[in-house]
C-alpha positions as YAML, in Angstrom:
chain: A
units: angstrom
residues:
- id: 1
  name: UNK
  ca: [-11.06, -11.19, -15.85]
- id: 2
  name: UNK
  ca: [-11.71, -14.20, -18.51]
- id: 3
  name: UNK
  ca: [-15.48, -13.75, -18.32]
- id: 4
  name: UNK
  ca: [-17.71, -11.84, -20.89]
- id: 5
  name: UNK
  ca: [-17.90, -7.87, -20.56]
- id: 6
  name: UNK
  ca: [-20.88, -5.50, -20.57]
- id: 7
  name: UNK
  ca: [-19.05, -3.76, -23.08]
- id: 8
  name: UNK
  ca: [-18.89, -6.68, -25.36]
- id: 9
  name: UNK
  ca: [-22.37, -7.81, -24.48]
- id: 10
  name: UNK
  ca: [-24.19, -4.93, -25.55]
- id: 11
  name: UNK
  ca: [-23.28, -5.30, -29.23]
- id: 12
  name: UNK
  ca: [-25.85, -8.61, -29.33]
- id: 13
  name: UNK
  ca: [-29.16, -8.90, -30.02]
- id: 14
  name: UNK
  ca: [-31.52, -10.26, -27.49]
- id: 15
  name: UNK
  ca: [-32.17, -13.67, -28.52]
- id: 16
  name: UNK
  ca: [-28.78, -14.24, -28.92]
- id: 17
  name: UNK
  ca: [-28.16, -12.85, -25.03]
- id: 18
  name: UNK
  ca: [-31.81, -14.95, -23.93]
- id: 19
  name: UNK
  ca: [-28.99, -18.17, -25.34]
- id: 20
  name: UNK
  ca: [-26.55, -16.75, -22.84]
- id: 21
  name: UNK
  ca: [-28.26, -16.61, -20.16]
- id: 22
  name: UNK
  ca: [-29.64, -20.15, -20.62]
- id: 23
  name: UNK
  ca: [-26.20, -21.59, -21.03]
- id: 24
  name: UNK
  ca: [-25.19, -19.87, -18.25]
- id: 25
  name: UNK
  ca: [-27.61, -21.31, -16.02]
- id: 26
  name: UNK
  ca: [-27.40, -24.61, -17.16]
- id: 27
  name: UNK
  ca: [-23.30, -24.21, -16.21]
- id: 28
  name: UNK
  ca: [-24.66, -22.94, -12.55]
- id: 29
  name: UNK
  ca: [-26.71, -25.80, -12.67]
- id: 30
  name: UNK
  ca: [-23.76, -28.00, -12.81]
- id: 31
  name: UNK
  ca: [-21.24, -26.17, -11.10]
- id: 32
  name: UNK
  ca: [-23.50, -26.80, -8.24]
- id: 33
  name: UNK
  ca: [-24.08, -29.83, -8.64]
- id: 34
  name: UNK
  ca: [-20.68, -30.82, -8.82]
- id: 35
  name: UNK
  ca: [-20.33, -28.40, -5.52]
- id: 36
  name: UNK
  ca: [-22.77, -30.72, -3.54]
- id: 37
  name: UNK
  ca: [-20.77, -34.11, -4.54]
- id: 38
  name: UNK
  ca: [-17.80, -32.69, -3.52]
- id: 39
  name: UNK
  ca: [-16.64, -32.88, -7.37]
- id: 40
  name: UNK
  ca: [-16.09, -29.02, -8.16]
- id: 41
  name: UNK
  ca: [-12.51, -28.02, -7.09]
- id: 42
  name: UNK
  ca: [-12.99, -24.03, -7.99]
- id: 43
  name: UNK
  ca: [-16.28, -23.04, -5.95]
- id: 44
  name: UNK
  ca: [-15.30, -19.35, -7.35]
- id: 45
  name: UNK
  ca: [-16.69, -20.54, -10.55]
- id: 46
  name: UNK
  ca: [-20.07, -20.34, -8.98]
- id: 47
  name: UNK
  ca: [-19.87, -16.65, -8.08]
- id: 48
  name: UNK
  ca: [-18.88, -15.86, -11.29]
- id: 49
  name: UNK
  ca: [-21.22, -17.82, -13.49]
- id: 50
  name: UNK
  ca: [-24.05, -15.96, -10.98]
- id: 51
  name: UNK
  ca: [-22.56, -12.53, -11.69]
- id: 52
  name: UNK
  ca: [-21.92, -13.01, -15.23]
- id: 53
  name: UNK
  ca: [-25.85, -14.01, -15.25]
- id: 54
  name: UNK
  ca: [-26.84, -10.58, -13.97]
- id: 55
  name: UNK
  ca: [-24.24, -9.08, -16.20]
- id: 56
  name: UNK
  ca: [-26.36, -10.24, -18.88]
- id: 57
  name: UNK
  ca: [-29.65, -9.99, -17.53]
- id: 58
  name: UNK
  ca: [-28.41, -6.02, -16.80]
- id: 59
  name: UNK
  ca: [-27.74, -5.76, -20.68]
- id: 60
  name: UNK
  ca: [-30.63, -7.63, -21.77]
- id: 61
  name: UNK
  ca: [-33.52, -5.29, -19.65]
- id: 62
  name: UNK
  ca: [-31.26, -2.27, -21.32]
- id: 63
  name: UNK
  ca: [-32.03, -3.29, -24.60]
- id: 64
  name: UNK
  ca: [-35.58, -4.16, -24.00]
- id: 65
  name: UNK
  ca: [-36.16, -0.45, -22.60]
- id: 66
  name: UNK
  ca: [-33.99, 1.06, -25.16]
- id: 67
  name: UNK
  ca: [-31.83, 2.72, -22.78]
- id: 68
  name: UNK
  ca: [-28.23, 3.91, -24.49]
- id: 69
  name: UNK
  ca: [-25.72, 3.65, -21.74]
- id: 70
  name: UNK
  ca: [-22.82, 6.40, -21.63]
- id: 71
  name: UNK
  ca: [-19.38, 5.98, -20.14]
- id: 72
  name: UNK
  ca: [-19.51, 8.06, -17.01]
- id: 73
  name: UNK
  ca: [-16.53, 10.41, -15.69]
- id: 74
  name: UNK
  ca: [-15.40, 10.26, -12.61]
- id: 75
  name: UNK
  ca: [-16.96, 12.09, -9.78]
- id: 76
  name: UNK
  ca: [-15.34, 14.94, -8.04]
- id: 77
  name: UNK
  ca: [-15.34, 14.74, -4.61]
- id: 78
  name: UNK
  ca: [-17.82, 16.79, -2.46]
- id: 79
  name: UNK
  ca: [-16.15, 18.63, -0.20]
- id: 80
  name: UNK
  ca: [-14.26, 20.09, -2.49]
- id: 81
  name: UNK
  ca: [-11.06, 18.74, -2.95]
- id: 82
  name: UNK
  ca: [-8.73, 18.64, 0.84]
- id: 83
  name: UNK
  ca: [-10.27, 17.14, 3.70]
- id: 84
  name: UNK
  ca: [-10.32, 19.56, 6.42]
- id: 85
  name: UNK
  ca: [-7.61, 19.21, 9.16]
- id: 86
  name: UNK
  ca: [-8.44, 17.29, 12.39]
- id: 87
  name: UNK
  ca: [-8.53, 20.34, 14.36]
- id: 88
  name: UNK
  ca: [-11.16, 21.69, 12.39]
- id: 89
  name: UNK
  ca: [-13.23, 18.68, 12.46]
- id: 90
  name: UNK
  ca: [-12.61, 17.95, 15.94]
- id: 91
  name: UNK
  ca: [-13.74, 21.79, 16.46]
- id: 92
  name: UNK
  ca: [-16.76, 21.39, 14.25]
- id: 93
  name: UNK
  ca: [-17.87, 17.96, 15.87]
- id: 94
  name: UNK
  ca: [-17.70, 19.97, 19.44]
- id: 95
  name: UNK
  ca: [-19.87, 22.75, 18.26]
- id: 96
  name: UNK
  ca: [-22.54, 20.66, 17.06]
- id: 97
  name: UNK
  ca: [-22.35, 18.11, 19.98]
- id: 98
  name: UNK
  ca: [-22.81, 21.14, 22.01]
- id: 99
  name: UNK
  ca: [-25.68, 23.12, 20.27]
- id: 100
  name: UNK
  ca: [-27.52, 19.50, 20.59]
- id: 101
  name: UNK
  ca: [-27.31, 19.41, 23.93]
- id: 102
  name: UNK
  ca: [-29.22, 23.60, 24.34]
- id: 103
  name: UNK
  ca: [-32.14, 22.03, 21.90]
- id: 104
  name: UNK
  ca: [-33.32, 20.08, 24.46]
...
């Protein structure tokens, strides 16, 4: 991906992202623009410029609440690991389906 990181972000202050963000805009700005007179040949660069925005604007409220952000690991899954054979879902499914059905 050629546009700026979170990662890389973070280390700024925030008048320096506030610039960013501006610039950014301003390239929307144009991007559309050039969009609506049938002058912009990549129309991807419009989704990007917007998600780069609230890449920034993510960043920027972090830093203004003075929340650290920590890499994450990867969840586990909840079921615990193997899903459970189609036989035993299919089984499962039926009991409920028909327990349902008494309630009434």
């Amino acid at each position: 991906m050629k546009g700026v990181q979170a990662n890389d972000l973070r280390g700024n202050d925030p008048d320096e992202l506030r610039r960013t963000v501006r610039k950014l805009e301003e390239d929307l700005f144009k991007n559309r623009l050039k969009k609506n007179t049938n002058q912009l040949e990549n129309t991807m660069l419009i989704r990007n410029t917007r998600r780069e925005i609230a890449r920034v604007n993510t960043v920027l409220g972090e830093k203004l609440r003075g929340v650290t952000v920590t890499k994450k690991a990867p969840a586990a899954p909840a079921g615990g690991g193997e899903p459970a054979p189609k036989r035993q879902r299919a089984a499962k499914k039926q009991a409920q389906q028909s327990t349902d059905g008494q309630e009434s």
